[in-house]
C-alpha positions in Angstrom: 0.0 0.0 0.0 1.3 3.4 -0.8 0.7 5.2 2.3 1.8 9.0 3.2 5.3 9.3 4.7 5.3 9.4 8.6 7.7 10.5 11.0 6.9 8.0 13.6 7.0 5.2 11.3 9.7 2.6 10.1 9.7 1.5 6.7 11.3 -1.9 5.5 12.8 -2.6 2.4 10.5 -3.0 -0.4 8.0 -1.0 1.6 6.2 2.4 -0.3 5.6 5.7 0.4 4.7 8.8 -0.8 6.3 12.6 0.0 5.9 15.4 -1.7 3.9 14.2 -4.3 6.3 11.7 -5.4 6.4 8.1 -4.9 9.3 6.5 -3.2 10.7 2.7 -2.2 12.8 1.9 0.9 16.0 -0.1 -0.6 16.9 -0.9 3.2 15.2 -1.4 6.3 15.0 2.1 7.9 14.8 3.5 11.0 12.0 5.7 12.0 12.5 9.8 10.8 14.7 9.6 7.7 12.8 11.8 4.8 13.0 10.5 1.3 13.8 14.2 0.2 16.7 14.9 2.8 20.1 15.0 1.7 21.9 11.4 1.6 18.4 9.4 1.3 19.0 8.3 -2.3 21.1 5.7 -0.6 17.9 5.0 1.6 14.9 5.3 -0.6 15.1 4.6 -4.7 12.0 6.9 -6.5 9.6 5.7 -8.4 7.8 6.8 -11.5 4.5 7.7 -11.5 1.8 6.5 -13.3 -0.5 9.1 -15.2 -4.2 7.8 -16.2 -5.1 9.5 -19.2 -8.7 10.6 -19.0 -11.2 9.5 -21.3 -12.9 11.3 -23.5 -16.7 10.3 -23.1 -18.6 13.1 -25.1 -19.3 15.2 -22.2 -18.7 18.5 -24.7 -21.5 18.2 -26.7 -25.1 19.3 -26.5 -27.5 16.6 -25.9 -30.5 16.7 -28.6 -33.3 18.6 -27.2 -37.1 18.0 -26.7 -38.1 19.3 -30.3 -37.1 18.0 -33.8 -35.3 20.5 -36.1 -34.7 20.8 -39.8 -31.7 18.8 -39.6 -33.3 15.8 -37.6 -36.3 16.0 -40.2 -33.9 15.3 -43.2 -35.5 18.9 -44.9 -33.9 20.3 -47.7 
């Protein structure tokens, strides 16, 4: 599970976290405190990509037909 980084915590190697927005991976087992954005931790913690899920596109931008038939519905030339 990708839980929020926490102080109080100690993270074992393999385990996930995320900081700052970012996603990062214990390489070690590490004691409670050490930030995976603190000078020295890329010995400690390896980041990892991120994931985007593009968004679908699903119509939402046009106008649903209305109640009443127009010249264009009634095939009229």
């Amino acid at each position: 599970m990708n839980e929020i980084w926490s102080r109080r915590s100690s993270y074992y190697q393999g385990q996930r976290c995320r900081h700052g927005g970012k996603l990062y991976e214990a390489k070690y087992d590490i004691c409670r405190g050490v930030k995976p954005d603190s000078p020295g931790s890329e010995k400690l913690w390896k980041p990892l990509p991120t994931v985007s899920v593009p968004v679908k596109a699903n119509g939402a931008g046009r106008k649903a037909p209305g109640a009443y038939l127009t010249r264009s519905m009634m095939g009229h030339r």
